[in-house]
SETITOR-451793 format. One record per residue: residue number from 0; x, y, z of N, C-alpha, C in turn. Coordinates in steps of 0.2 Angstrom, whole numbers, plus 5000, padded with zeros to 4 digits. Example, Ala and Ser with C-alpha at 12.3 -4.5 7.8 and 13.67 -1.06 7.14 Angstrom:
2
{rec 0,{5066,4972,5039},{5062,4978,5039},{5066,4984,5039}}
{rec 1,{5064,4989,5035},{5068,4995,5036},{5064,5000,5039}}
***
This chain:
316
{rec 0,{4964,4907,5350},{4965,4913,5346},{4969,4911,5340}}
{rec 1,{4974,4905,5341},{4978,4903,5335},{4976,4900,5330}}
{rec 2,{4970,4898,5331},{4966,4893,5325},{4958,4899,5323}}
{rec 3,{4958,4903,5328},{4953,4907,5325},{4958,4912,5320}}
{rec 4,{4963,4915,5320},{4969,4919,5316},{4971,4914,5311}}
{rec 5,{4970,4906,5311},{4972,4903,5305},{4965,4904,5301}}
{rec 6,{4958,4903,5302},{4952,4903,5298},{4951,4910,5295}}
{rec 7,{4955,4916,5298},{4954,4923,5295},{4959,4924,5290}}
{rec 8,{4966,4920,5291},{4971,4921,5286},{4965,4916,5280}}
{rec 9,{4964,4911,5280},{4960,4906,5276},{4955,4913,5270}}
{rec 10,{4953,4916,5275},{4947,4918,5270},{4949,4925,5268}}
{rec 11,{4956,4927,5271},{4955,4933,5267},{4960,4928,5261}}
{rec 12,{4965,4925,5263},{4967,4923,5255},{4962,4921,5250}}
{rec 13,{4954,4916,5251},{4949,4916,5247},{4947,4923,5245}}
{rec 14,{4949,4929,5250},{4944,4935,5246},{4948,4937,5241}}
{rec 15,{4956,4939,5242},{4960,4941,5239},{4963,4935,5234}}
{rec 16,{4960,4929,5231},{4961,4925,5227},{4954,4928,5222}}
{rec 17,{4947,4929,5226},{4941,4930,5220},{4943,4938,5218}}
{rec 18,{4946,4943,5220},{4947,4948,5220},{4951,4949,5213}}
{rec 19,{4957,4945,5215},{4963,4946,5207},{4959,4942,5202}}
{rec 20,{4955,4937,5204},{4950,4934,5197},{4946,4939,5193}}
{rec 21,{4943,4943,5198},{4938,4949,5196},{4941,4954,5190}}
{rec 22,{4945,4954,5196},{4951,4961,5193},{4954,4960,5185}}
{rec 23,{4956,4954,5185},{4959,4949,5179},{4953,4951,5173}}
{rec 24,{4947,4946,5175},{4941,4947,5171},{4940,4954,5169}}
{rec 25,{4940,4959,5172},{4939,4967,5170},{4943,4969,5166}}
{rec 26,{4953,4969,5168},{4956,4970,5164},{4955,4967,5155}}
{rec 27,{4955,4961,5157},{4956,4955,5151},{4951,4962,5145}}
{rec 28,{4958,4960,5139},{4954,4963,5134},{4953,4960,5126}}
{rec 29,{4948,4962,5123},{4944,4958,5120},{4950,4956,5114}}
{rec 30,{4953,4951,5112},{4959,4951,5103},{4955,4948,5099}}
{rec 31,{4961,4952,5092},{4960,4951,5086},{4966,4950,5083}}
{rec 32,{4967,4945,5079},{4972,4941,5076},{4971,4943,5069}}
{rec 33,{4976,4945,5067},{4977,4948,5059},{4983,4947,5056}}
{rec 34,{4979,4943,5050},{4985,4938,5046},{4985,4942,5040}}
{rec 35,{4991,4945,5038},{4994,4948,5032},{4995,4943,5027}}
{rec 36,{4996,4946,5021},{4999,4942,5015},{5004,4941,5015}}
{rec 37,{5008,4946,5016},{5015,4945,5015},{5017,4952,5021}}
{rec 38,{5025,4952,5019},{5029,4956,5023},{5031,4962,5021}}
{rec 39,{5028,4966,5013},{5031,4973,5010},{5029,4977,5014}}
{rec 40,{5032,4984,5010},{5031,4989,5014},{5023,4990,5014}}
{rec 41,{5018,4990,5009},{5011,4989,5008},{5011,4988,5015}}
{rec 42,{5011,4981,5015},{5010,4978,5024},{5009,4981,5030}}
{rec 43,{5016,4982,5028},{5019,4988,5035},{5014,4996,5035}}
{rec 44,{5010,4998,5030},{5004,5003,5029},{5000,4999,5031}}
{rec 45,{4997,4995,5031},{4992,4989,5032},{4992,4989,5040}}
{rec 46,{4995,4988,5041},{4997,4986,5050},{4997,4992,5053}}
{rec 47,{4998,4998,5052},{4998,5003,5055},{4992,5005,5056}}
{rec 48,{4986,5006,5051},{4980,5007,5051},{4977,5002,5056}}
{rec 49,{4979,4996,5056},{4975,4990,5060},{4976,4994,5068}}
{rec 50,{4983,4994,5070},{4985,4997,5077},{4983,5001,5080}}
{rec 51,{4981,5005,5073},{4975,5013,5078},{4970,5010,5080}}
{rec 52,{4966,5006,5075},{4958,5004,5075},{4959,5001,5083}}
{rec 53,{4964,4998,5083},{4963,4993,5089},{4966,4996,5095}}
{rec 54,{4969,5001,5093},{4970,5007,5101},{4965,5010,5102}}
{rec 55,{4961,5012,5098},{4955,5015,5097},{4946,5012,5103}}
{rec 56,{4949,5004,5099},{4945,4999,5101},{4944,4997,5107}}
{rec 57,{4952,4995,5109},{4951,4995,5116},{4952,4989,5115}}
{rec 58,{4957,4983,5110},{4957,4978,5110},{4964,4976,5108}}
{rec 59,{4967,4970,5111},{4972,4968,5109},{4973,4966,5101}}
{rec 60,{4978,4966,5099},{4979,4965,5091},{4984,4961,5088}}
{rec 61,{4986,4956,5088},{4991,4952,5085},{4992,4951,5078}}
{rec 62,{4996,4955,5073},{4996,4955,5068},{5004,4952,5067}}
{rec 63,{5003,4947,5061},{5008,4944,5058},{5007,4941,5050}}
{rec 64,{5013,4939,5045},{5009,4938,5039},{5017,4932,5038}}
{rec 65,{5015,4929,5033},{5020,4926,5028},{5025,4932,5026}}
{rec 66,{5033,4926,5025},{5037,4934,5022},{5037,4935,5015}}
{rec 67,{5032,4930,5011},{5031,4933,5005},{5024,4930,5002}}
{rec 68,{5022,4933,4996},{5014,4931,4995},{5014,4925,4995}}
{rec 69,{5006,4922,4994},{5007,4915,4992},{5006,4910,4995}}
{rec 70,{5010,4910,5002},{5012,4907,5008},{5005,4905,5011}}
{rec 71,{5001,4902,5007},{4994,4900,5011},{4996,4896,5017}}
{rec 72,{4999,4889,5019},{5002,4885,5023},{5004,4889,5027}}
{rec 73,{5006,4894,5028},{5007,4897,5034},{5005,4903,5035}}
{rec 74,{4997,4904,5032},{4993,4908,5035},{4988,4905,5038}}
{rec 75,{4989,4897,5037},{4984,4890,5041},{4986,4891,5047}}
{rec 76,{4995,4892,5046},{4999,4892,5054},{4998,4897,5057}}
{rec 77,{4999,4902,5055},{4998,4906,5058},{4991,4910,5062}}
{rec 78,{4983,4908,5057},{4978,4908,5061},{4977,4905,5066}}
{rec 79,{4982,4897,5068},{4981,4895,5073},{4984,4898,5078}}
{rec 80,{4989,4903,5076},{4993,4905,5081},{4990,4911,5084}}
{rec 81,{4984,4914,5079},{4981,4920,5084},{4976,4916,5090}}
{rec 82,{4972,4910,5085},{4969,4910,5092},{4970,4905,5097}}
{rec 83,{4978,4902,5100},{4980,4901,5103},{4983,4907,5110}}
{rec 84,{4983,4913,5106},{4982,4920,5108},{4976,4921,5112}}
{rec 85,{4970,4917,5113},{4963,4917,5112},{4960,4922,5110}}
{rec 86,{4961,4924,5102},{4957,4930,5099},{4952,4925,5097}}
{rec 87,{4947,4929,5097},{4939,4928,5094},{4936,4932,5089}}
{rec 88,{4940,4936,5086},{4940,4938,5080},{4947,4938,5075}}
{rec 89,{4946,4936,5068},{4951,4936,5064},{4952,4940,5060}}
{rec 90,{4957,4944,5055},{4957,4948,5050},{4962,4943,5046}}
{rec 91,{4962,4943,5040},{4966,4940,5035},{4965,4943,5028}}
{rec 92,{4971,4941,5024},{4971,4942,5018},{4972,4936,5015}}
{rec 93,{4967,4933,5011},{4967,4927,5009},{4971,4925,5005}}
{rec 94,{4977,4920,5005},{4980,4922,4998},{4979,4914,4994}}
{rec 95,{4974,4910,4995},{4972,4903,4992},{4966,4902,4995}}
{rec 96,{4961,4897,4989},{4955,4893,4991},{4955,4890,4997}}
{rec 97,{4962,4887,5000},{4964,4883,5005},{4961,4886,5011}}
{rec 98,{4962,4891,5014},{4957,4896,5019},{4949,4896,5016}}
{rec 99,{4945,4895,5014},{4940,4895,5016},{4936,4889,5018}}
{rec 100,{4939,4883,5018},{4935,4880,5024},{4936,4879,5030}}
{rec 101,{4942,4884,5032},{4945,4887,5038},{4941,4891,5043}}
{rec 102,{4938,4898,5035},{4933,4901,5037},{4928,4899,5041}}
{rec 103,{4923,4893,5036},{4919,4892,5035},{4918,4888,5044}}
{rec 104,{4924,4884,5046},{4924,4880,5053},{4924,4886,5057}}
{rec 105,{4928,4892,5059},{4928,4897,5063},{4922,4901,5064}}
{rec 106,{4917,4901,5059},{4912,4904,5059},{4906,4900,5061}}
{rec 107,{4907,4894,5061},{4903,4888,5062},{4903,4889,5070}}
{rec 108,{4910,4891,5072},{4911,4888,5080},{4910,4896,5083}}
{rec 109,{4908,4901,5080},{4903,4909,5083},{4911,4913,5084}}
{rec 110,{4918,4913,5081},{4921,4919,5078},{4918,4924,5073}}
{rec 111,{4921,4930,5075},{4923,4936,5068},{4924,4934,5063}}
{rec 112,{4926,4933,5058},{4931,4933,5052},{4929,4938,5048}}
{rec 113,{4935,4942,5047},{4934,4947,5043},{4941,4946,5035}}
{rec 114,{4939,4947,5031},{4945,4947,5025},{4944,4956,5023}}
{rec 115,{4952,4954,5023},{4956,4963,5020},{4959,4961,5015}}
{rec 116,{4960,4968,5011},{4964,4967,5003},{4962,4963,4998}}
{rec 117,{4957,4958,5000},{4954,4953,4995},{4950,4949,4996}}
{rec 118,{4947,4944,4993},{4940,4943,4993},{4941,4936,4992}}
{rec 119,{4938,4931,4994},{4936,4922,4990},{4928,4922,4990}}
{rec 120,{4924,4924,4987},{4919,4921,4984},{4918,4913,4989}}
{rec 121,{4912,4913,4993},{4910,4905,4994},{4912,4907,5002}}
{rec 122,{4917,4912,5007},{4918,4911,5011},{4912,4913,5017}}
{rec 123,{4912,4911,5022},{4908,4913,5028},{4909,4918,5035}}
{rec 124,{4912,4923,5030},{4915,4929,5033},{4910,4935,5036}}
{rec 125,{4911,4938,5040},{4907,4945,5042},{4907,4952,5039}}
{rec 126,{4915,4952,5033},{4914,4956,5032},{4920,4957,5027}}
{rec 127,{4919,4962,5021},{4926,4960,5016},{4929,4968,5016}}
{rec 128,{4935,4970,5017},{4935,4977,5018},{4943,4977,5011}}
{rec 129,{4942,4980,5006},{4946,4979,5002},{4948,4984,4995}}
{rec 130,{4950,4986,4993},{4952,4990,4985},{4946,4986,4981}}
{rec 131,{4944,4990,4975},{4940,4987,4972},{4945,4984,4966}}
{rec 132,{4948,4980,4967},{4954,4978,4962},{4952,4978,4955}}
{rec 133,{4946,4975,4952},{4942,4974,4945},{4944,4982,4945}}
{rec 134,{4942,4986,4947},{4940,4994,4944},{4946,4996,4944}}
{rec 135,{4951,4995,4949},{4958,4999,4948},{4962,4997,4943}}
{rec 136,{4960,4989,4941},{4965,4988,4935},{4963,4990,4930}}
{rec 137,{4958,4991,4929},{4951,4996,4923},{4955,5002,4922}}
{rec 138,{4956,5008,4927},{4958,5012,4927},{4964,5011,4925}}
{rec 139,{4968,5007,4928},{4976,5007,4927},{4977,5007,4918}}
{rec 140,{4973,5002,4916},{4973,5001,4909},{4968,5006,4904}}
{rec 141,{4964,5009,4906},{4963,5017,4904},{4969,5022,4905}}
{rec 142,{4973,5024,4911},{4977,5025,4911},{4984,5026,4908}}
{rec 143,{4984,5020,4905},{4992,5020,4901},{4986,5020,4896}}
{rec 144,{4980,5019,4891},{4977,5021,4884},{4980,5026,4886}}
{rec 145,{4976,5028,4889},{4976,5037,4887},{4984,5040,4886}}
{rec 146,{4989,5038,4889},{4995,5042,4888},{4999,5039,4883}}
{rec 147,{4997,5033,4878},{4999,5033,4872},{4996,5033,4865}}
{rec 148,{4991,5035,4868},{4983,5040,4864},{4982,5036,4859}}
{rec 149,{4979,5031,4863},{4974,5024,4861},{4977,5020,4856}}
{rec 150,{4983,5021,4855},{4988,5017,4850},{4993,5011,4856}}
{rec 151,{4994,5006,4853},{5002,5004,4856},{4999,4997,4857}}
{rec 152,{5005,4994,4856},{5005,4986,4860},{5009,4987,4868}}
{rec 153,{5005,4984,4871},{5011,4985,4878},{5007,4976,4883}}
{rec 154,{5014,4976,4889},{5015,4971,4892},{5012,4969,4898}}
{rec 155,{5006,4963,4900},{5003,4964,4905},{5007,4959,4909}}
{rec 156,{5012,4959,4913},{5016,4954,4918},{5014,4955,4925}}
{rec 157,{5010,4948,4926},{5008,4947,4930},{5012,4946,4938}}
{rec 158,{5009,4945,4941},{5009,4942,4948},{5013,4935,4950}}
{rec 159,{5006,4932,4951},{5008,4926,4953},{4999,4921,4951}}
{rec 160,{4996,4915,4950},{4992,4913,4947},{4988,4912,4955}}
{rec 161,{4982,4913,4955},{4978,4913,4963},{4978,4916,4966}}
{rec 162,{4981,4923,4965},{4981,4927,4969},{4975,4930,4969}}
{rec 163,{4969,4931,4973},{4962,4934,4972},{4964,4943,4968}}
{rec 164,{4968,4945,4975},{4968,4954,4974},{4974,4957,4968}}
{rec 165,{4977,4953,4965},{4981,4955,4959},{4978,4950,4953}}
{rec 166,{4975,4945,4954},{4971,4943,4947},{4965,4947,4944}}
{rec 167,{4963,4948,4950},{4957,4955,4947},{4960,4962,4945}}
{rec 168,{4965,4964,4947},{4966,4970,4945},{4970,4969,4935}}
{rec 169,{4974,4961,4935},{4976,4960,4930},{4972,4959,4926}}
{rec 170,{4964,4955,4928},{4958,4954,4922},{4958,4962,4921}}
{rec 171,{4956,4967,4925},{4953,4973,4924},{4955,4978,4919}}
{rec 172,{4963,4976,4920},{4968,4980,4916},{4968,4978,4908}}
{rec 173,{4968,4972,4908},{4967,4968,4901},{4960,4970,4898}}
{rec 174,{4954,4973,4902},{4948,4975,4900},{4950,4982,4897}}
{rec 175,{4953,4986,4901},{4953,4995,4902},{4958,4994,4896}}
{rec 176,{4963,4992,4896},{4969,4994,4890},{4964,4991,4882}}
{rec 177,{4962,4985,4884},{4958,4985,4876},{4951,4990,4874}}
{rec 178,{4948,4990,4879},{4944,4996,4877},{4946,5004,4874}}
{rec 179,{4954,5006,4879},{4956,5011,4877},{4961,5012,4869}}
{rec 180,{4959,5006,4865},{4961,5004,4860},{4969,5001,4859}}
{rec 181,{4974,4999,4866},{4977,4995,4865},{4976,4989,4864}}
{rec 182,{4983,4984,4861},{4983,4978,4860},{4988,4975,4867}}
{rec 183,{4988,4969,4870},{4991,4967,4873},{4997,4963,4869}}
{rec 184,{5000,4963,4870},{5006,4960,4867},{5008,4951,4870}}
{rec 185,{5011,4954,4877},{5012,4950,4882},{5010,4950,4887}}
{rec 186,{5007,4942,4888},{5004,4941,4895},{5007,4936,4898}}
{rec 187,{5010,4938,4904},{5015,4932,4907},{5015,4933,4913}}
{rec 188,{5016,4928,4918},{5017,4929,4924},{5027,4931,4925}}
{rec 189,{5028,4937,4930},{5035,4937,4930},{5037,4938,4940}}
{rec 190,{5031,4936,4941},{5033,4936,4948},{5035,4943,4953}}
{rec 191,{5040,4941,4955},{5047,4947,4960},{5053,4945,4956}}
{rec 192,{5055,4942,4951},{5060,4942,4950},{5060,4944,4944}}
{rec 193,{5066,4950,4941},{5068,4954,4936},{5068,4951,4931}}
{rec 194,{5075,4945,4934},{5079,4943,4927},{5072,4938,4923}}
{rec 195,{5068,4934,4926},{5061,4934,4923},{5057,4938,4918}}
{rec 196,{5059,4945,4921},{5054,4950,4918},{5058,4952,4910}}
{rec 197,{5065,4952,4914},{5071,4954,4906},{5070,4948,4900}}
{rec 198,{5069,4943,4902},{5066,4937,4899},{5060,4938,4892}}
{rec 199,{5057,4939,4899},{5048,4941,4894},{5050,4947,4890}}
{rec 200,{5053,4951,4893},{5054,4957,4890},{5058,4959,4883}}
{rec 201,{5063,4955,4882},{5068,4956,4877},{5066,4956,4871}}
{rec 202,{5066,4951,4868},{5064,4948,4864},{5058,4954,4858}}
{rec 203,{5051,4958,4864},{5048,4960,4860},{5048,4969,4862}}
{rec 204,{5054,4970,4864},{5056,4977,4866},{5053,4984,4861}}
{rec 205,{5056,4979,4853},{5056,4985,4848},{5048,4987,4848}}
{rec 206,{5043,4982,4849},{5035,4982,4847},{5032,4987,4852}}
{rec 207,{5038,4988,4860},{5031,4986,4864},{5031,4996,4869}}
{rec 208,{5026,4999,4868},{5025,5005,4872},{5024,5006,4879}}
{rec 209,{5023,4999,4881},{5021,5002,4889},{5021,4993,4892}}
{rec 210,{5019,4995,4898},{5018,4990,4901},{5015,4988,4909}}
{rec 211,{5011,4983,4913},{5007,4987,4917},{5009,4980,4920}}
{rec 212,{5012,4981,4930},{5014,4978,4934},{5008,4979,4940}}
{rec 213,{5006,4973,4945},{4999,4973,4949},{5001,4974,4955}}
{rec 214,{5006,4974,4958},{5009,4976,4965},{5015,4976,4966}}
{rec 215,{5017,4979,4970},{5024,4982,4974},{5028,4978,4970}}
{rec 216,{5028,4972,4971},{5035,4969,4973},{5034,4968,4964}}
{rec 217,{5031,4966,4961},{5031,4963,4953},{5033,4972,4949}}
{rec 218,{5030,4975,4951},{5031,4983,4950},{5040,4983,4950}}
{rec 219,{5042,4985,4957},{5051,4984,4957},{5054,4978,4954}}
{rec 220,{5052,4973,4954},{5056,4967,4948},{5057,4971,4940}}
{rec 221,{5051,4974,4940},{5049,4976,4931},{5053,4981,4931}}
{rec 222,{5053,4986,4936},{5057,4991,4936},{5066,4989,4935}}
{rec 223,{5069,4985,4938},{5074,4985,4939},{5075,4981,4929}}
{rec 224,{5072,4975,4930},{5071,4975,4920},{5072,4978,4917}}
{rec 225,{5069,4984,4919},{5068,4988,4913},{5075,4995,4912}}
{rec 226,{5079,4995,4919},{5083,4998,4920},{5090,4995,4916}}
{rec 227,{5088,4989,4917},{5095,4983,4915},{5094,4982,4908}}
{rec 228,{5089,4984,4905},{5086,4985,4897},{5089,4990,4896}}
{rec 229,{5088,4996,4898},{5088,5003,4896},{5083,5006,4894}}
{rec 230,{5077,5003,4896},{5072,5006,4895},{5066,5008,4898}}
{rec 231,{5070,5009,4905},{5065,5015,4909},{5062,5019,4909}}
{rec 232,{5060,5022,4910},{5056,5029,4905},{5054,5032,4899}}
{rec 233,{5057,5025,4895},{5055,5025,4890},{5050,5021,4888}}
{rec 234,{5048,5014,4890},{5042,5011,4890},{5039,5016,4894}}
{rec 235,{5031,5015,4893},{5028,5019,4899},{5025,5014,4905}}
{rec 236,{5028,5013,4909},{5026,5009,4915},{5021,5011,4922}}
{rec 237,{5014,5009,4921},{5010,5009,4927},{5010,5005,4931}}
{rec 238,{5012,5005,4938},{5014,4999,4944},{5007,5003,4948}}
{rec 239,{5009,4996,4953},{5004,4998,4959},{5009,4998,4965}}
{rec 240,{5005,5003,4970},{5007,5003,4977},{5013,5007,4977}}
{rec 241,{5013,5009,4985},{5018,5016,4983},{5022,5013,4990}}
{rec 242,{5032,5015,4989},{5034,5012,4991},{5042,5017,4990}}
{rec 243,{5047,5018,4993},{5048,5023,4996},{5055,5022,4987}}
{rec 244,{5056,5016,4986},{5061,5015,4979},{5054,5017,4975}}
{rec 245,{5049,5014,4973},{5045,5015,4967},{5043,5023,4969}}
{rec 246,{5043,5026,4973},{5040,5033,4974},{5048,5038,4971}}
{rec 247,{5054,5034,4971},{5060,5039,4967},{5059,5037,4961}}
{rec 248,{5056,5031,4958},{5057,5030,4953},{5051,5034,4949}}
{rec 249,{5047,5037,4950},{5043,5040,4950},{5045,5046,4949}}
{rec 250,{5047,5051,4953},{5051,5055,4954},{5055,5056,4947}}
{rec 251,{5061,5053,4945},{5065,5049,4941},{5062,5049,4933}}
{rec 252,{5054,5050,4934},{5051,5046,4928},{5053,5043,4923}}
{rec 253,{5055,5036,4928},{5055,5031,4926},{5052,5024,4928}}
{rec 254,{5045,5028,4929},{5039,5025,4931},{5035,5029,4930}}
{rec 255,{5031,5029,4925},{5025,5033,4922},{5019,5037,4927}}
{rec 256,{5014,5029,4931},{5008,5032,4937},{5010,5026,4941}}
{rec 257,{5008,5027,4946},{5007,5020,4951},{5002,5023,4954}}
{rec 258,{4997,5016,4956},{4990,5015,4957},{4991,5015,4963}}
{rec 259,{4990,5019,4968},{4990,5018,4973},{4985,5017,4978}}
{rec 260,{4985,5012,4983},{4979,5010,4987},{4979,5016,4994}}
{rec 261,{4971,5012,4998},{4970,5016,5004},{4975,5010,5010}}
{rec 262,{4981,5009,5010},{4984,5004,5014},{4981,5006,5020}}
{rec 263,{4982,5012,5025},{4979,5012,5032},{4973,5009,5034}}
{rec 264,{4970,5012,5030},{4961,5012,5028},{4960,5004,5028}}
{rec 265,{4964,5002,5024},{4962,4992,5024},{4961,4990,5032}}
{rec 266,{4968,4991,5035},{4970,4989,5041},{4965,4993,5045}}
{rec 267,{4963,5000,5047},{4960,5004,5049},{4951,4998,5050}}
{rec 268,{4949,4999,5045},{4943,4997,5044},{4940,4992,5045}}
{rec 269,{4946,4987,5044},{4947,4978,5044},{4945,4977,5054}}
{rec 270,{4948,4979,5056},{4951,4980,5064},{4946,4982,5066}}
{rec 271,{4943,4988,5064},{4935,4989,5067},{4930,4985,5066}}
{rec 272,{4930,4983,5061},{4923,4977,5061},{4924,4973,5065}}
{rec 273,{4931,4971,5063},{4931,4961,5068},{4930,4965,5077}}
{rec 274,{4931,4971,5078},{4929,4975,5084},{4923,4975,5087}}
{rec 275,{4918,4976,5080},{4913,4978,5080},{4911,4970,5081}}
{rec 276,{4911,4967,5076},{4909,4960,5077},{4909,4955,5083}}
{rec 277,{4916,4956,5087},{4915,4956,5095},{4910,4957,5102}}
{rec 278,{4908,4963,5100},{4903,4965,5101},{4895,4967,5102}}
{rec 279,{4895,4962,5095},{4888,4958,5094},{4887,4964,5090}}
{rec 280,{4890,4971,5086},{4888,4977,5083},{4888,4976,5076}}
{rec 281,{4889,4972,5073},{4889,4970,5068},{4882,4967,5062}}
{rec 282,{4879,4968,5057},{4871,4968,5054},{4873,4961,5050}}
{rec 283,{4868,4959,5051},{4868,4951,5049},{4870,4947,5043}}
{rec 284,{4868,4954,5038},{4873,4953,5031},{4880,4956,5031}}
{rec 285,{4882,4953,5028},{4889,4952,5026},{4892,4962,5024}}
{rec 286,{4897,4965,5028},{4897,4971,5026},{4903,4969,5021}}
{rec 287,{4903,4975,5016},{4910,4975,5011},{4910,4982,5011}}
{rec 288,{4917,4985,5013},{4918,4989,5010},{4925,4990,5004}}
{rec 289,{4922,4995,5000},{4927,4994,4993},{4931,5003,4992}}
{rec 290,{4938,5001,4993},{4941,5007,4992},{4942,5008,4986}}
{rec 291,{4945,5014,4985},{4948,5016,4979},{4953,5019,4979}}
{rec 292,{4955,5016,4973},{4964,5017,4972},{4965,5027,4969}}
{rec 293,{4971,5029,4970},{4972,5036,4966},{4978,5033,4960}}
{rec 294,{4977,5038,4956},{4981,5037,4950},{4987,5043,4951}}
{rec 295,{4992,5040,4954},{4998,5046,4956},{5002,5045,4951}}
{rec 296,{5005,5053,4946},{5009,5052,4943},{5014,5059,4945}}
{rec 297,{5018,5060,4942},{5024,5067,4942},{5019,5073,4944}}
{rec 298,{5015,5073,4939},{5010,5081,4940},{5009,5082,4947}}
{rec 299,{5004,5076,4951},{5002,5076,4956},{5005,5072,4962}}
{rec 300,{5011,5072,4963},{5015,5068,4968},{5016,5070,4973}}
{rec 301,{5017,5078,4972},{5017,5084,4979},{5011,5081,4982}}
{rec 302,{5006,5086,4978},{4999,5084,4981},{4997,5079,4984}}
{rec 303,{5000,5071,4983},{4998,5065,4985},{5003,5064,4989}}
{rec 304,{5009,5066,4992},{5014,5065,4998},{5011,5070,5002}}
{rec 305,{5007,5078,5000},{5005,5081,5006},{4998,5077,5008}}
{rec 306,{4995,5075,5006},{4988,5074,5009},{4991,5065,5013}}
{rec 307,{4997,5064,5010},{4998,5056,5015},{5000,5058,5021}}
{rec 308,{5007,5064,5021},{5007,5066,5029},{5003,5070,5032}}
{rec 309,{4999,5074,5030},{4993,5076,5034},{4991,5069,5038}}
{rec 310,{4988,5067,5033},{4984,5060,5037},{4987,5055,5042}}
{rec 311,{4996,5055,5042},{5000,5051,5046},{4998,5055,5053}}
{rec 312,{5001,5062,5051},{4999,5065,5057},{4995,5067,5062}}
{rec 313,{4988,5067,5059},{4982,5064,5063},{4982,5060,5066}}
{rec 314,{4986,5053,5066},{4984,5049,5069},{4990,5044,5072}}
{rec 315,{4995,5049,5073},{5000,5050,5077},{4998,5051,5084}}
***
C-alpha cells in the first residue's frame, strides 16, 4: 500500500504539473512593445490611446520612450528591451535611419512592426499610423499667410535635423507660407532651448511678423524667447501640439493657432494593428493610416477643449 500511494502521489503531481502548464498557456497573453520618441506631454496622449487599444485587445503592452527626441541609441535599447518581454509585435516612433535595418531583421525573423507619428521610407513595416506632417505644415504656413494677409517676412525655427515627423512639417510650412505670399526670413534650427531661439531671433525682430514652431517642446522654447523679447503676441506665432502651458499661452494670445494632432488616435490605432498583425488579421500590403491635424486658435479653443473631454470621457 506504501509504494502504491507513492506511484498515485507521482502522478497526480505529473497531472497537476501538465495542468498549471495548460492553464499558463491559456492565460499567457499576446505583447506589444511600444517605443515612443521622447517623454512630452504629446507622449503622455500617445500612451493613453495605445492602453485602451491594448485593454481592448486583450494584449499585454509595454510602452517606454527616450527622455528626449533624438535618442535613436536608446530606442535600439530599448526594442531589445520589449522583446526581452517576449512581445512579438513592436510599435515605434522612428527617430533615425539607424532603426531601419532593425526593422528590416524583425520582419525577417515573422514580428509586427508597426511605426507611429512618423515614417522612414525603405522600412519593412506592417503598417505606418501617423499625422500627415507634409500637409499640416502646408496648413500651418497657409495659416499664418492668411492672418498677415499674404504680406510679411516671418521665422521658420526648426527642430532638430532627422527628424522624419518635424522635417516634413517644416518642408510643408516653407511650401504653404511661400505660396500664401510670404517671404521666410529665417530658417534655423533652435532646438528646445530659448536662449538659442533669442539668439536667432534678435537681431531680425524689427523685419519679422510672425513665426512658425514644429512641436511641443521647440513651440515652448520660442514661446519663452519671445516672452523674454517682449514680443509675444505680437509676432504672430503658430506651434504645434497642445499642452497644458502652450494651451494658456494660447488663452493669453500669446500664441496665435497651434496645430494640433490626433495624439490618442496615433497610440489608439498603432496598438490595434501590431494586435491585428498578431493575429495574422492584417492584408499583405503595407497599411498607412494619415491623421489630420486641427487648427486651434482663441475663436475655437472652447469648441476643441469640449469635444477632447467628450472623447477622454468615452474611453474612461
Amino acid at each position: 500500500m506504501l509504494m502504491c500511494s507513492r506511484f498515485l502521489s507521482r502522478d497526480s503531481l505529473l497531472i497537476l504539473a501538465l495542468l498549471t502548464s495548460w492553464t499558463a498557456s491559456v492565460l499567457a497573453k499576446d505583447c506589444v512593445g511600444v517605443v515612443a520618441a521622447s517623454a512630452t506631454p504629446f507622449w503622455l496622449q500617445v500612451e493613453a490611446g495605445a492602453r485602451q487599444a491594448a485593454r481592448e485587445q486583450g494584449v499585454d503592452m509595454y510602452f517606454r520612450g527616450p527622455s528626449r527626441e533624438g535618442r535613436v541609441e536608446t530606442q535600439l535599447q530599448l526594442i531589445n528591451w520589449a522583446l526581452e518581454h517576449g512581445c512579438k509585435a513592436l510599435v515605434i516612433a522612428p527617430s533615425g535611419t539607424e532603426i531601419i535595418p532593425r526593422m528590416r531583421q524583425l520582419a525577417a525573423n515573422g514580428l509586427t512592426t508597426i511605426y507611429f507619428d512618423r515614417d522612414l521610407p525603405g522600412s519593412a513595416v506592417r503598417g505606418v499610423v501617423a499625422t500627415d506632417n507634409f500637409l499640416a505644415g502646408v496648413q500651418a504656413g497657409q495659416a499664418l499667410a492668411l492672418a498677415l494677409g499674404g504680406r510679411g517676412k516671418v521665422a521658420l525655427l526648426r527642430l532638430q535635423a532627422g527628424i522624419p515627423s518635424t522635417s516634413e512639417r517644416e518642408r510643408g510650412f516653407r511650401q504653404g507660407a511661400q505660396d500664401g505670399g510670404l517671404s521666410i526670413l529665417i530658417d534655423t534650427y533652435v532646438g528646445e532651448d530659448s536662449q538659442v531661439a533669442v539668439d536667432a531671433l534678435a537681431d531680425q525682430l524689427p523685419q519679422l511678423a510672425g513665426v512658425f514652431t514644429p512641436n511641443s517642446t521647440s513651440s515652448r522654447a520660442v514661446l519663452a524667447a519671445l516672452r523674454r523679447l517682449g514680443k509675444a503676441g505680437k509676432l504672430l506665432h503658430v506651434g504645434f501640439d497642445a499642452d497644458d502651458l502652450l494651451l494658456d499661452a494660447l488663452r493669453q494670445g500669446d500664441i496665435h493657432s497651434l496645430m494640433i494632432q490626433q495624439a490618442h488616435a496615433i497610440g489608439y490605432q498603432a496598438v490595434q494593428l501590431a494586435a491585428q498583425g498578431l493575429r495574422g488579421k492584417l492584408p499583405l500590403e503595407p497599411v498607412n493610416v494619415a491623421l489630420q491635424v486641427r487648427l486651434v486658435n482663441r475663436e475655437n479653443l472652447a469648441q476643441w477643449e469640449q469635444s477632447r473631454e467628450s472623447e477622454l470621457s468615452a474611453n474612461r
